[in-house]
PDBQT receptor file of N, H, CA, C and O in Angstrom, charges set to zero:
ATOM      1  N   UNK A   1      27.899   9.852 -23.816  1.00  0.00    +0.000 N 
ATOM      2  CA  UNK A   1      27.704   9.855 -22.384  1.00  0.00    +0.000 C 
ATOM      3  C   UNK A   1      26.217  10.005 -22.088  1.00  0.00    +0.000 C 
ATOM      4  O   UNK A   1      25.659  10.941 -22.662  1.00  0.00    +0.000 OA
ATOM      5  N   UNK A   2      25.497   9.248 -21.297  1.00  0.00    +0.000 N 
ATOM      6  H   UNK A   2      25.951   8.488 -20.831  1.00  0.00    +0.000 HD
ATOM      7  CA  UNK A   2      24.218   9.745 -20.572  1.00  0.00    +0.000 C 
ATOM      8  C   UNK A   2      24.027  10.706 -19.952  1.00  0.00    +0.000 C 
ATOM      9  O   UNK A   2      25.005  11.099 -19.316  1.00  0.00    +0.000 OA
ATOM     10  N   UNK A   3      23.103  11.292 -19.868  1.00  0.00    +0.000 N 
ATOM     11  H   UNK A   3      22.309  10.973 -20.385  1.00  0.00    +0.000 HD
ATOM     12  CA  UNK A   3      22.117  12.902 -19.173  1.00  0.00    +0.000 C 
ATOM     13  C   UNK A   3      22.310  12.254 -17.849  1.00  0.00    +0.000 C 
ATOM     14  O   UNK A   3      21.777  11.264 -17.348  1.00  0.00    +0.000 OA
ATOM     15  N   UNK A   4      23.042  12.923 -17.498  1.00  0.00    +0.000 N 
ATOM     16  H   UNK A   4      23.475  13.728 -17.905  1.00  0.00    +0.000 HD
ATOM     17  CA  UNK A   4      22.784  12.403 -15.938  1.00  0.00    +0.000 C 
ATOM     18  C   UNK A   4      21.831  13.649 -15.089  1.00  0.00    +0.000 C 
ATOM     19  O   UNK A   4      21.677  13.724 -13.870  1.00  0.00    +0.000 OA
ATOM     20  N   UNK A   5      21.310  14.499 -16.063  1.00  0.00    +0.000 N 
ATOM     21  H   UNK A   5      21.435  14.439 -17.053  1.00  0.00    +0.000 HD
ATOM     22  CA  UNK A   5      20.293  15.376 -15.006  1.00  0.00    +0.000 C 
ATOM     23  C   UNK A   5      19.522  14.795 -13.998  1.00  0.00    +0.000 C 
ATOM     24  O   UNK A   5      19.339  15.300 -12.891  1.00  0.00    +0.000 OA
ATOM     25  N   UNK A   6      19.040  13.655 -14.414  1.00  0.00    +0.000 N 
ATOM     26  H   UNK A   6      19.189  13.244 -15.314  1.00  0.00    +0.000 HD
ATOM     27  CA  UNK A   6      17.721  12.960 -13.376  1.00  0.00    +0.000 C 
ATOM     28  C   UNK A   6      18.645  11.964 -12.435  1.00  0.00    +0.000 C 
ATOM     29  O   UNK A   6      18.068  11.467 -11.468  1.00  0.00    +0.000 OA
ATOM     30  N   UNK A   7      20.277  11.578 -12.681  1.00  0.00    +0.000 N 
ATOM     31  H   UNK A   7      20.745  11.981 -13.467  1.00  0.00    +0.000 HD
ATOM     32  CA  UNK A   7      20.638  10.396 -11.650  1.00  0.00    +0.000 C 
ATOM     33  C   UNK A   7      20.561  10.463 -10.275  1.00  0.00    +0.000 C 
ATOM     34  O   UNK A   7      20.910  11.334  -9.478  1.00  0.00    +0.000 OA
ATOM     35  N   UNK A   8      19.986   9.272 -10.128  1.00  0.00    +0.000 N 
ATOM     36  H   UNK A   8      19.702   8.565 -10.776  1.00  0.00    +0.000 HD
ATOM     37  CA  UNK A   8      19.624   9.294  -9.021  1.00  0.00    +0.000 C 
ATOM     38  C   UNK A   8      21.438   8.638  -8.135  1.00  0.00    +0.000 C 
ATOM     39  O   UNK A   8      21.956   7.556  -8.411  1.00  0.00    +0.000 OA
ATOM     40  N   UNK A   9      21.708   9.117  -7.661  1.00  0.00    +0.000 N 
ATOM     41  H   UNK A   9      21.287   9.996  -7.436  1.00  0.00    +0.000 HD
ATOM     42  CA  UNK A   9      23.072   8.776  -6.481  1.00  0.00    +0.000 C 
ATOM     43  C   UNK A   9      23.102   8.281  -5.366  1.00  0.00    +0.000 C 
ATOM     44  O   UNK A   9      22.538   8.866  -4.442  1.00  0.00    +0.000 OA
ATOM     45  N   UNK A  10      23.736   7.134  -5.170  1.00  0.00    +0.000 N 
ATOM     46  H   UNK A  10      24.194   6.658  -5.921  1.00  0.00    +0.000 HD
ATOM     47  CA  UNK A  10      23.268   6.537  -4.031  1.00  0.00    +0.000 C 
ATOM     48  C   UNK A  10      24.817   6.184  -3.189  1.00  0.00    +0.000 C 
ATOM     49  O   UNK A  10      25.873   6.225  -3.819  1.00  0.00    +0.000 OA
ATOM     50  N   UNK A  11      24.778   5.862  -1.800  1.00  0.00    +0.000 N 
ATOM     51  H   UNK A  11      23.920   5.828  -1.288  1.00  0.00    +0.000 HD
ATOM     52  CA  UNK A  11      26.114   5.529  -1.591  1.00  0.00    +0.000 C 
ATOM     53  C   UNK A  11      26.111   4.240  -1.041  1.00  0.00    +0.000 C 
ATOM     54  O   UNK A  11      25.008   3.702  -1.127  1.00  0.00    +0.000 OA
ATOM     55  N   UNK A  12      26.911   3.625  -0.547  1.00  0.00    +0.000 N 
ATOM     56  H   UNK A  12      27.807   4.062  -0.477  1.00  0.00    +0.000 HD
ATOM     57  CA  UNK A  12      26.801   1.927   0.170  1.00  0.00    +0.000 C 
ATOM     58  C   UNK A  12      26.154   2.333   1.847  1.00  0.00    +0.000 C 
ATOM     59  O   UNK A  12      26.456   3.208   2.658  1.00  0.00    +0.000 OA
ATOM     60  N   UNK A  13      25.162   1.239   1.850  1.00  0.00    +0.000 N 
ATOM     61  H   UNK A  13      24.916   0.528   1.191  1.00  0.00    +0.000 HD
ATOM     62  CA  UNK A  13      24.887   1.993   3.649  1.00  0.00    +0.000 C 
ATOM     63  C   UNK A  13      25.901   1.044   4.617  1.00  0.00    +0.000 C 
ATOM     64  O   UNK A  13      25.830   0.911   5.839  1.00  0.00    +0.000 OA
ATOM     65  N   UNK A  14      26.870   0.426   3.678  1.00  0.00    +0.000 N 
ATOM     66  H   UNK A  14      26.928   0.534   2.686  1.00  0.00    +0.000 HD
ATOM     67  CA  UNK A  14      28.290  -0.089   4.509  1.00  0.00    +0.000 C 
ATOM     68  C   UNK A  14      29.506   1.265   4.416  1.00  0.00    +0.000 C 
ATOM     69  O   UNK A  14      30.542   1.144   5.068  1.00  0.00    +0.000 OA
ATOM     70  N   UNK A  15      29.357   2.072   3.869  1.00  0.00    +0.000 N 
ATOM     71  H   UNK A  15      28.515   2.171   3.338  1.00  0.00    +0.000 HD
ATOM     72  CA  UNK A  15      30.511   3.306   3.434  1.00  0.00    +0.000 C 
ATOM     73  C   UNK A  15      30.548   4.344   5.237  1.00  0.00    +0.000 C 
ATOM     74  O   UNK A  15      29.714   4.929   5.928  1.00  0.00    +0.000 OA
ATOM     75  N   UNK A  16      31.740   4.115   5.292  1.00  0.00    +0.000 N 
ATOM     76  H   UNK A  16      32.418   3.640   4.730  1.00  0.00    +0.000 HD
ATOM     77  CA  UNK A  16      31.758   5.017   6.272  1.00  0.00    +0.000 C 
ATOM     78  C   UNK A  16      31.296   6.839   5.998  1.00  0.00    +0.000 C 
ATOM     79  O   UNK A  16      30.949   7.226   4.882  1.00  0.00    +0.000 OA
ATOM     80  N   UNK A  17      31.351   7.503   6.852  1.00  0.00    +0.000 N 
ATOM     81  H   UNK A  17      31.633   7.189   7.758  1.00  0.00    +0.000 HD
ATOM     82  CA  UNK A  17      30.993   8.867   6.599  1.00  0.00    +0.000 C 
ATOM     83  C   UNK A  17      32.381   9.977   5.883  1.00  0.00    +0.000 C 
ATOM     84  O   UNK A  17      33.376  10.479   6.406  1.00  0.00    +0.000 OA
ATOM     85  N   UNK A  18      31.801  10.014   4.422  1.00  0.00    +0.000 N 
ATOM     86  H   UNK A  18      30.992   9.607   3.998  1.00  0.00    +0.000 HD
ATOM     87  CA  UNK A  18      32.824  11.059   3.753  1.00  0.00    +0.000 C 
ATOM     88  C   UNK A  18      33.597  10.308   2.937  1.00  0.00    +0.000 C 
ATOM     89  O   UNK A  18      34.290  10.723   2.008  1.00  0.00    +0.000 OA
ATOM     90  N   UNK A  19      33.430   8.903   3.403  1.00  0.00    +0.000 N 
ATOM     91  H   UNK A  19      32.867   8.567   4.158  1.00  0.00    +0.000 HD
ATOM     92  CA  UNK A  19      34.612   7.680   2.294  1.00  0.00    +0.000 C 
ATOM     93  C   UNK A  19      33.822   6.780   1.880  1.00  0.00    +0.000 C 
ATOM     94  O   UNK A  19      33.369   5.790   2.454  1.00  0.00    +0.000 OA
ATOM     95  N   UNK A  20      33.646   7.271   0.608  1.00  0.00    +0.000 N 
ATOM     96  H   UNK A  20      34.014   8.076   0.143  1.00  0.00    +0.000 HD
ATOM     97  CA  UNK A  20      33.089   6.487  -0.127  1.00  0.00    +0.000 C 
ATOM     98  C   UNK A  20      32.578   6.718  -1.627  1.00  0.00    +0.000 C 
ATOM     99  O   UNK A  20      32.706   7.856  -2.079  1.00  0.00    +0.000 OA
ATOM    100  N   UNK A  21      32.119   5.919  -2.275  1.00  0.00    +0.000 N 
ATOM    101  H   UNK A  21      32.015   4.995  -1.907  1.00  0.00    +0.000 HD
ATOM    102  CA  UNK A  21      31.866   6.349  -4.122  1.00  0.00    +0.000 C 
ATOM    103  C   UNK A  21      30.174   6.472  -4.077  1.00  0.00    +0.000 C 
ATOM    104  O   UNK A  21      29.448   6.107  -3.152  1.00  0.00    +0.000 OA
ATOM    105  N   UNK A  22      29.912   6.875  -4.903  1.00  0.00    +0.000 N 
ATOM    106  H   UNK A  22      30.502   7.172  -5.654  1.00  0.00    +0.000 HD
ATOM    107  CA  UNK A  22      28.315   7.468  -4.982  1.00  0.00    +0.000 C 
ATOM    108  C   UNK A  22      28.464   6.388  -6.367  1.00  0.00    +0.000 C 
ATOM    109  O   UNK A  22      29.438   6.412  -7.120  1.00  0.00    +0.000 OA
ATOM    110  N   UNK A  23      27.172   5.362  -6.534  1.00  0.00    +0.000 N 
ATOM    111  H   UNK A  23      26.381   5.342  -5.923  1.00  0.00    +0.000 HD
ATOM    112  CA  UNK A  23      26.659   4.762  -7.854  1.00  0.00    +0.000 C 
ATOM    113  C   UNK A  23      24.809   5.423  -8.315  1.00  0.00    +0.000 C 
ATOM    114  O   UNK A  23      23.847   5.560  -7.560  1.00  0.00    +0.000 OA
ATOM    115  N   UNK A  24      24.939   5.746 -10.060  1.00  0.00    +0.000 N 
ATOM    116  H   UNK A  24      25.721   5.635 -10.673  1.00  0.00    +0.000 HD
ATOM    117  CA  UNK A  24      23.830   5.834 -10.076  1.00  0.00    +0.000 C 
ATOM    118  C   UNK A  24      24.132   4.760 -11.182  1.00  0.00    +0.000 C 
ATOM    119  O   UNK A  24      25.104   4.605 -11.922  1.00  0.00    +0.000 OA
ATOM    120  N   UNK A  25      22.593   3.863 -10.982  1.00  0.00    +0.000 N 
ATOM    121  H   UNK A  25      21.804   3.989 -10.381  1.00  0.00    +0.000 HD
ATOM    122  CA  UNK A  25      22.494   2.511 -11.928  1.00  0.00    +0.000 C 
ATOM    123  C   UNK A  25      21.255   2.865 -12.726  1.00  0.00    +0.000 C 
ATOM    124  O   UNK A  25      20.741   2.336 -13.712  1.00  0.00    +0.000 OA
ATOM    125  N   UNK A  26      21.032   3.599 -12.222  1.00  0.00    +0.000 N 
ATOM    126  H   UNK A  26      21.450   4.029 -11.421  1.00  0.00    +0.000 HD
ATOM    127  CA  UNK A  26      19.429   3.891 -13.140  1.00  0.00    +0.000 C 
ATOM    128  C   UNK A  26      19.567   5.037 -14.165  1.00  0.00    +0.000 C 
ATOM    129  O   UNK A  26      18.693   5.888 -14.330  1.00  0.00    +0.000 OA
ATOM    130  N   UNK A  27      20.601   4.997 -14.763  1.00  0.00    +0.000 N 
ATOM    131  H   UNK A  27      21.311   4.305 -14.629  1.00  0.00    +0.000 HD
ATOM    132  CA  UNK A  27      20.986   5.696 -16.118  1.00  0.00    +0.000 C 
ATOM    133  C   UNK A  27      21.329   4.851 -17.365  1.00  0.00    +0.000 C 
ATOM    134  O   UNK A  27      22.094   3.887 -17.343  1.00  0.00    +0.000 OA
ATOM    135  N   UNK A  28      20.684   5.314 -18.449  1.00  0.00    +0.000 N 
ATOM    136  H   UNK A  28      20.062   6.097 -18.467  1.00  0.00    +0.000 HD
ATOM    137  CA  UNK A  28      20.317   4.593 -19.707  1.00  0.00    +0.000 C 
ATOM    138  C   UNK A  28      21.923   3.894 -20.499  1.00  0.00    +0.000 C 
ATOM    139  O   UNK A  28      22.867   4.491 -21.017  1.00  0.00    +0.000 OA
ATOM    140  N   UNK A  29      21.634   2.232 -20.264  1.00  0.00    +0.000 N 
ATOM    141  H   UNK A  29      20.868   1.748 -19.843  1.00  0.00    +0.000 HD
ATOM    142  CA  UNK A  29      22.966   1.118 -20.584  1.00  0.00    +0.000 C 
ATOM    143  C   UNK A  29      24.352   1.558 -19.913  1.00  0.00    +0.000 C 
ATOM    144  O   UNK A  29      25.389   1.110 -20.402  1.00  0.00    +0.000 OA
ATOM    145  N   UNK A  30      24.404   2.368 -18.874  1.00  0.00    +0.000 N 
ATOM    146  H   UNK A  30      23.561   2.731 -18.477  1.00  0.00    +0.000 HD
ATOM    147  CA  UNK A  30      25.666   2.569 -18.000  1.00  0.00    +0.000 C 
ATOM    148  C   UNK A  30      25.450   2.985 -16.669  1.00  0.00    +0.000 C 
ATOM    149  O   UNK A  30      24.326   3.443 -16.463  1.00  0.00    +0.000 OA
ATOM    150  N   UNK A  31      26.409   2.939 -15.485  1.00  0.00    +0.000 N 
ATOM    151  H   UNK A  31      27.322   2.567 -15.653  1.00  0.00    +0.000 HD
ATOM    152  CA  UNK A  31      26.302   2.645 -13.964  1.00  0.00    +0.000 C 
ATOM    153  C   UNK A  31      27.382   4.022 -14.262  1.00  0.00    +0.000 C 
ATOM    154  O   UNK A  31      28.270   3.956 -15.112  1.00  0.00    +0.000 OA
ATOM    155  N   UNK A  32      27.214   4.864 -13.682  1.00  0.00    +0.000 N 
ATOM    156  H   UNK A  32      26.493   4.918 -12.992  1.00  0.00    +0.000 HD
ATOM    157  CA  UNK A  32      28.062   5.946 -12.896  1.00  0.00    +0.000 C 
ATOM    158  C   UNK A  32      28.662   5.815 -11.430  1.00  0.00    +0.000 C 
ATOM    159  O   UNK A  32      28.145   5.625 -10.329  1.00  0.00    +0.000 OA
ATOM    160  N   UNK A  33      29.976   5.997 -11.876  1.00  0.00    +0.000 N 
ATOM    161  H   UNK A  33      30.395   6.151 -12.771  1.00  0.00    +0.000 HD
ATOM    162  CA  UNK A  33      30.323   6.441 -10.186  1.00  0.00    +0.000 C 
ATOM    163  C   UNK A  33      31.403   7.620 -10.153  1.00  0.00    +0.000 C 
ATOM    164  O   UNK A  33      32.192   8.170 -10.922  1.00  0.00    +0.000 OA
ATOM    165  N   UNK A  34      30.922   7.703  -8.613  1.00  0.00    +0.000 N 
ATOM    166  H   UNK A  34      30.282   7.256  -7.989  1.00  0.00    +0.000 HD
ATOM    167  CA  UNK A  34      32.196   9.054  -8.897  1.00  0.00    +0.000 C 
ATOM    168  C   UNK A  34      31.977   8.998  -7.253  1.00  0.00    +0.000 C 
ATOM    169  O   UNK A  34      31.205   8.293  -6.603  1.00  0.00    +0.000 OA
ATOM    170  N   UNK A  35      32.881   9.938  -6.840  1.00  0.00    +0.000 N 
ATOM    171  H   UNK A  35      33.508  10.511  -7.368  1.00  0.00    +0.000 HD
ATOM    172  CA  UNK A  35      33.450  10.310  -5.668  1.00  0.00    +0.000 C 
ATOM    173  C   UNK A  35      32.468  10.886  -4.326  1.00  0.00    +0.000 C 
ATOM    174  O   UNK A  35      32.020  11.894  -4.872  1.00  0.00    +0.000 OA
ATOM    175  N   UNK A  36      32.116  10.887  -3.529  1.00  0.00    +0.000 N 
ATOM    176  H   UNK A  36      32.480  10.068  -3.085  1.00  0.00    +0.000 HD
ATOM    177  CA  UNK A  36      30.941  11.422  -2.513  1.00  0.00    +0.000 C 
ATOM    178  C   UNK A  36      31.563  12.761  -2.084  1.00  0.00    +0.000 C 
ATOM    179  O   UNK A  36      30.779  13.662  -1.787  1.00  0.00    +0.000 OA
ATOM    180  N   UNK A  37      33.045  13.018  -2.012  1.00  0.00    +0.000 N 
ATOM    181  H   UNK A  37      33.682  12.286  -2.253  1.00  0.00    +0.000 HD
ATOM    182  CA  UNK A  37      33.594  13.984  -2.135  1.00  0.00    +0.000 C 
ATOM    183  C   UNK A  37      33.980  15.278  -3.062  1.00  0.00    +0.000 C 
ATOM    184  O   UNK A  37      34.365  16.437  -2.913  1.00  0.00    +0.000 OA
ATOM    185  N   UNK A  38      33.709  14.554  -3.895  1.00  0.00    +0.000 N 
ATOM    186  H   UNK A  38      33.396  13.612  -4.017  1.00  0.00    +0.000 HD
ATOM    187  CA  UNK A  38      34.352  15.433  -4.979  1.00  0.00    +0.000 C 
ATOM    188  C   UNK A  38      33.143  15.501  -6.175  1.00  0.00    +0.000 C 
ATOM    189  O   UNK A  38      33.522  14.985  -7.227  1.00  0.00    +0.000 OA
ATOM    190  N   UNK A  39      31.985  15.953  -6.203  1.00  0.00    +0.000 N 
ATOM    191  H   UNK A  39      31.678  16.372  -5.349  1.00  0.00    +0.000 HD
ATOM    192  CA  UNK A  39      30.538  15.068  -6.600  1.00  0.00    +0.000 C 
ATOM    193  C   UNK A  39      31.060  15.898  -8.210  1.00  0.00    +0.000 C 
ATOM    194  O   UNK A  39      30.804  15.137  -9.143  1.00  0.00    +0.000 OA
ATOM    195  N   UNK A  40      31.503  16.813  -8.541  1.00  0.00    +0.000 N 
ATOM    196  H   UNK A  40      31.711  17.431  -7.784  1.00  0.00    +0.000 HD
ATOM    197  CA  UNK A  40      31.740  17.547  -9.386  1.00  0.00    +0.000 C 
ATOM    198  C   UNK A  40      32.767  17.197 -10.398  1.00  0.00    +0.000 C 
ATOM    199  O   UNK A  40      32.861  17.671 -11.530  1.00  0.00    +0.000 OA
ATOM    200  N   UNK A  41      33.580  16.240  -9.800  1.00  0.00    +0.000 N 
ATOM    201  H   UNK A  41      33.504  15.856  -8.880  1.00  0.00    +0.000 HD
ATOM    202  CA  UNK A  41      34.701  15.687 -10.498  1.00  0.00    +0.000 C 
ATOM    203  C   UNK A  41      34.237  15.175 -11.246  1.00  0.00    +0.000 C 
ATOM    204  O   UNK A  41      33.127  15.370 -11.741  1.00  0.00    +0.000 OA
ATOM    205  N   UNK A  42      35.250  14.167 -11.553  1.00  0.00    +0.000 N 
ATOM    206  H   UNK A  42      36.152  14.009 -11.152  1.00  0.00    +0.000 HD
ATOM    207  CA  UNK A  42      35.721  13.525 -12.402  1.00  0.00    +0.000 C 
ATOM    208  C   UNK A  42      34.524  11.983 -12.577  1.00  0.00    +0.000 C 
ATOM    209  O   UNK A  42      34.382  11.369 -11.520  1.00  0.00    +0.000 OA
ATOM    210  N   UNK A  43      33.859  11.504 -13.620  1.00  0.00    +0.000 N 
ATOM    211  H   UNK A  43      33.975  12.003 -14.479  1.00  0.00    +0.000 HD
ATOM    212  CA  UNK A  43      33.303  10.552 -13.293  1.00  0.00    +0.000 C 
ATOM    213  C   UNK A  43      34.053   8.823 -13.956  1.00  0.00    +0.000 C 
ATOM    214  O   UNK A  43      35.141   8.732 -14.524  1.00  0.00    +0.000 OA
ATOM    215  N   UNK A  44      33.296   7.891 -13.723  1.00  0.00    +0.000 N 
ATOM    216  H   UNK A  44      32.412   7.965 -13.262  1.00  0.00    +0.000 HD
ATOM    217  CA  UNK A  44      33.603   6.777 -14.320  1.00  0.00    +0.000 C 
ATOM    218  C   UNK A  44      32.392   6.109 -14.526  1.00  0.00    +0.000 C 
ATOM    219  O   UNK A  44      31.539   6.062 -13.639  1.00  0.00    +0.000 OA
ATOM    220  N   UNK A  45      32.175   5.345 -16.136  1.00  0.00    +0.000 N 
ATOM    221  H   UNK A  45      32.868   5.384 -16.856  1.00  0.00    +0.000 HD
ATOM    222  CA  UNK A  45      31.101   4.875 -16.331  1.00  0.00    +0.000 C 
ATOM    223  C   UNK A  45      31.335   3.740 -16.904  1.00  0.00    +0.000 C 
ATOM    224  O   UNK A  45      32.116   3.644 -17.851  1.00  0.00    +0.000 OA
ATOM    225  N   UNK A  46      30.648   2.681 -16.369  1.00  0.00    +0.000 N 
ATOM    226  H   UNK A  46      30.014   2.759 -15.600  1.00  0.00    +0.000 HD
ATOM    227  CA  UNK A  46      30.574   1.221 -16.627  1.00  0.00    +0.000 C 
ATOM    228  C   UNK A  46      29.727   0.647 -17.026  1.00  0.00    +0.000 C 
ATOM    229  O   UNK A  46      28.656   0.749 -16.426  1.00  0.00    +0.000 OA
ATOM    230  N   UNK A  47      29.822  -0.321 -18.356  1.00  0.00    +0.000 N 
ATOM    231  H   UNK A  47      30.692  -0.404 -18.843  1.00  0.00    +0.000 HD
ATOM    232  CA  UNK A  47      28.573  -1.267 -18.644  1.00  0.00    +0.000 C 
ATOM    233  C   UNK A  47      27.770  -1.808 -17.869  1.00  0.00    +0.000 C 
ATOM    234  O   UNK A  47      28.390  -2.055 -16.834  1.00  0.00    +0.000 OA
ATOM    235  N   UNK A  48      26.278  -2.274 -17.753  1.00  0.00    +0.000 N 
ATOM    236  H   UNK A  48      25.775  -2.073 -18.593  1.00  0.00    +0.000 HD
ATOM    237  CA  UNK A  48      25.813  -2.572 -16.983  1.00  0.00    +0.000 C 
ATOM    238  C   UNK A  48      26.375  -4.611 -16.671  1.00  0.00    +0.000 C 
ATOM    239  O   UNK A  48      26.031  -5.424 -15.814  1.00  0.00    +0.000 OA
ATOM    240  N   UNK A  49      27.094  -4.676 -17.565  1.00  0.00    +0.000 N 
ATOM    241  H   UNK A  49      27.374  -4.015 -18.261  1.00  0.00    +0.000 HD
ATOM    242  CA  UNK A  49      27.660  -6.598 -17.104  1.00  0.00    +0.000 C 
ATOM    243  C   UNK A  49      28.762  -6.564 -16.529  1.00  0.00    +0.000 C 
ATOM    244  O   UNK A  49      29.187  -7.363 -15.695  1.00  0.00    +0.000 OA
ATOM    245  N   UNK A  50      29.619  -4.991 -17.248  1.00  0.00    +0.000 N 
ATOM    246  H   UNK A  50      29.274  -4.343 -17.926  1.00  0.00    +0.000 HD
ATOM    247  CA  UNK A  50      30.771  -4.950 -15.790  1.00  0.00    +0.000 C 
ATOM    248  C   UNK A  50      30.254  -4.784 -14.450  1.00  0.00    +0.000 C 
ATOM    249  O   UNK A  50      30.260  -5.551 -13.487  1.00  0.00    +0.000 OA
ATOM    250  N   UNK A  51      29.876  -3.801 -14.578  1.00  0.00    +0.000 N 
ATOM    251  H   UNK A  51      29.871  -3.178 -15.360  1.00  0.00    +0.000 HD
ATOM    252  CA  UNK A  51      29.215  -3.338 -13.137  1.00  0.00    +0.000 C 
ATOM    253  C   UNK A  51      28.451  -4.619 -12.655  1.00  0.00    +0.000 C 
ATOM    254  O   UNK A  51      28.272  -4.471 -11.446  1.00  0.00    +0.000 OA
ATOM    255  N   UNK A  52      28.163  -5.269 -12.882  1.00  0.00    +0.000 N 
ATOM    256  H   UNK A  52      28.309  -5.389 -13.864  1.00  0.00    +0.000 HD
ATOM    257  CA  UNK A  52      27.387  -6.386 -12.207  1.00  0.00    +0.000 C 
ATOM    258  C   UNK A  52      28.696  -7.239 -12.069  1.00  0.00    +0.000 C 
ATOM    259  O   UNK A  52      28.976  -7.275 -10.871  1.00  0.00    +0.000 OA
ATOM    260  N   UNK A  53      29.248  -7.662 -12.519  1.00  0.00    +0.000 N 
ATOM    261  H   UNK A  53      29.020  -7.633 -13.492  1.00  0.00    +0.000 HD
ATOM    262  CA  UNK A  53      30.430  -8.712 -12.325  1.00  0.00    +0.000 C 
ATOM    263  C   UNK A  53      31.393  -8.052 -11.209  1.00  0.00    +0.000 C 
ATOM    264  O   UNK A  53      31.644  -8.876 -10.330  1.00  0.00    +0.000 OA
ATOM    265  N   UNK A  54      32.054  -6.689 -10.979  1.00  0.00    +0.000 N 
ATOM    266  H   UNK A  54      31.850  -6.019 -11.693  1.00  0.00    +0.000 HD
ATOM    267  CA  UNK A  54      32.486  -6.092 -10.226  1.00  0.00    +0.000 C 
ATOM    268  C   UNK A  54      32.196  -6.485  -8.702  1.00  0.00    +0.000 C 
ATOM    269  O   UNK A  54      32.859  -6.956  -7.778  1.00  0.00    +0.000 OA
ATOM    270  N   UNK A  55      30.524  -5.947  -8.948  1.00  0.00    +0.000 N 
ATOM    271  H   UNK A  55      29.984  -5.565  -9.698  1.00  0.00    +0.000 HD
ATOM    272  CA  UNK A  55      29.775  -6.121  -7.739  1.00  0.00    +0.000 C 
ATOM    273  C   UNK A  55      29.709  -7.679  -6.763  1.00  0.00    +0.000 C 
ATOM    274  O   UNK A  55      29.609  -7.821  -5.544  1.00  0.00    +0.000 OA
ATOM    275  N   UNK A  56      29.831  -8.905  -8.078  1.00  0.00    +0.000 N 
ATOM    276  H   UNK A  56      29.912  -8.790  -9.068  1.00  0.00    +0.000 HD
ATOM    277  CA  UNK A  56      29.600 -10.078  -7.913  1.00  0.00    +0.000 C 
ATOM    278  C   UNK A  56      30.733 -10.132  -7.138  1.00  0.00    +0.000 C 
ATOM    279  O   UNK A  56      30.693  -9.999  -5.914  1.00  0.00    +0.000 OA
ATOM    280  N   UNK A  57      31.944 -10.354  -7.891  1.00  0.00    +0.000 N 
ATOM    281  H   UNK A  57      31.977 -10.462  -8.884  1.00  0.00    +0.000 HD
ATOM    282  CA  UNK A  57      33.407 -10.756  -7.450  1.00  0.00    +0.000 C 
ATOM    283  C   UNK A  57      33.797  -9.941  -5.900  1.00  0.00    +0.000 C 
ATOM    284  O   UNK A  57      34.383 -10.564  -5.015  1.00  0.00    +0.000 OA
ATOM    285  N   UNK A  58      33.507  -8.913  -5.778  1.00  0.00    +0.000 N 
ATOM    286  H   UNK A  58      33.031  -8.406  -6.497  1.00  0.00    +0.000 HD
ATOM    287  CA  UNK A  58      33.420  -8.166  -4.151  1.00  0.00    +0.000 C 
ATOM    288  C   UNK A  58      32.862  -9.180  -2.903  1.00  0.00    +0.000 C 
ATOM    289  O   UNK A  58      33.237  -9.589  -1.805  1.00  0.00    +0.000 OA
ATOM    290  N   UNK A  59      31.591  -9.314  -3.925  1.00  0.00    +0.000 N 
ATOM    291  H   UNK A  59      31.287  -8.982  -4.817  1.00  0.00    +0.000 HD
ATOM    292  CA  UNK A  59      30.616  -9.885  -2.667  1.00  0.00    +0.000 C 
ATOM    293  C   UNK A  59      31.466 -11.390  -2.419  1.00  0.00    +0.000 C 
ATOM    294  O   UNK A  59      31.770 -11.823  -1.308  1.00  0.00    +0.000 OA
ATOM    295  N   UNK A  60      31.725 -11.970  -3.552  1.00  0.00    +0.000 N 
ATOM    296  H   UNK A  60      31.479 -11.618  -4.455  1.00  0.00    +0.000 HD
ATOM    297  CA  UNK A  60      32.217 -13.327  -3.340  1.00  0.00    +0.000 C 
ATOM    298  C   UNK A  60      33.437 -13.472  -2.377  1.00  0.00    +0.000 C 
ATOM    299  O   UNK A  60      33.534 -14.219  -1.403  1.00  0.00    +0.000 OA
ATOM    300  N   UNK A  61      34.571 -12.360  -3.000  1.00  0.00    +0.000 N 
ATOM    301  H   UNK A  61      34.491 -11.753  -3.791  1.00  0.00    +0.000 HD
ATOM    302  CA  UNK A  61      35.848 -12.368  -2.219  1.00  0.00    +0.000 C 
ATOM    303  C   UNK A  61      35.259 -11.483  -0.975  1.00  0.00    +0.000 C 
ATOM    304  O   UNK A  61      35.836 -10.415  -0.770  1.00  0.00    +0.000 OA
ATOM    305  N   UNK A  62      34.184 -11.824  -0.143  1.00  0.00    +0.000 N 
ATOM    306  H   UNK A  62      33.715 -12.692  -0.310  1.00  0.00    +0.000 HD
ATOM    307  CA  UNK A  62      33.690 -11.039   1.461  1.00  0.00    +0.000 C 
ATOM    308  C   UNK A  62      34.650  -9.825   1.467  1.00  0.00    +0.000 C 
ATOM    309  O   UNK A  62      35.102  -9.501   2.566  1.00  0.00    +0.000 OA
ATOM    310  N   UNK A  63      34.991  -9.166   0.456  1.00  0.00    +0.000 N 
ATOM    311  H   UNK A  63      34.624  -9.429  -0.436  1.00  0.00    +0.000 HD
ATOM    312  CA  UNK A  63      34.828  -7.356   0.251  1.00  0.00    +0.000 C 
ATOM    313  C   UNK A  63      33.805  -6.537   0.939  1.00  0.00    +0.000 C 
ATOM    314  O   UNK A  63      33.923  -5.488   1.572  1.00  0.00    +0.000 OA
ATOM    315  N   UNK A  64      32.656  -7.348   0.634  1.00  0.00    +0.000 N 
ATOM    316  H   UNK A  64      32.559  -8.200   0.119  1.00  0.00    +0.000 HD
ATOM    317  CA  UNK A  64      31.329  -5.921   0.645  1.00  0.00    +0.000 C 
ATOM    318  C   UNK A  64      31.406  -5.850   2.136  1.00  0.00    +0.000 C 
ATOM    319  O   UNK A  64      30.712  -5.041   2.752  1.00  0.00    +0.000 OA
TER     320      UNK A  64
């Protein structure tokens, strides 16, 4: 797992207030996300070609 001491957390500035996932991408060969609620939980970490393909397929199917 990566040090996430330094991640930086960011949320969508489309996320409504309180709903939504926090991504940090600027952690070494993996994308973190986890909950804006629950910052302590539980996390999930993704390759950086998933995480880009994820992101792609959203934007394409007008998700974002």
């Amino acid at each position: 797992m990566s040090d996430l001491t330094n991640a930086r957390w960011r949320k969508s500035s489309r996320s409504a207030e309180g709903e939504c996932v926090e991504v940090a991408d600027d952690l070494d060969g993996v994308v973190g996300v986890r909950d804006s609620k629950d910052i302590a939980g539980p996390l999930l970490f993704f390759g950086p070609t998933q995480w880009r393909s994820f992101v792609e397929t959203i934007k394409a199917d007008g998700l974002s």
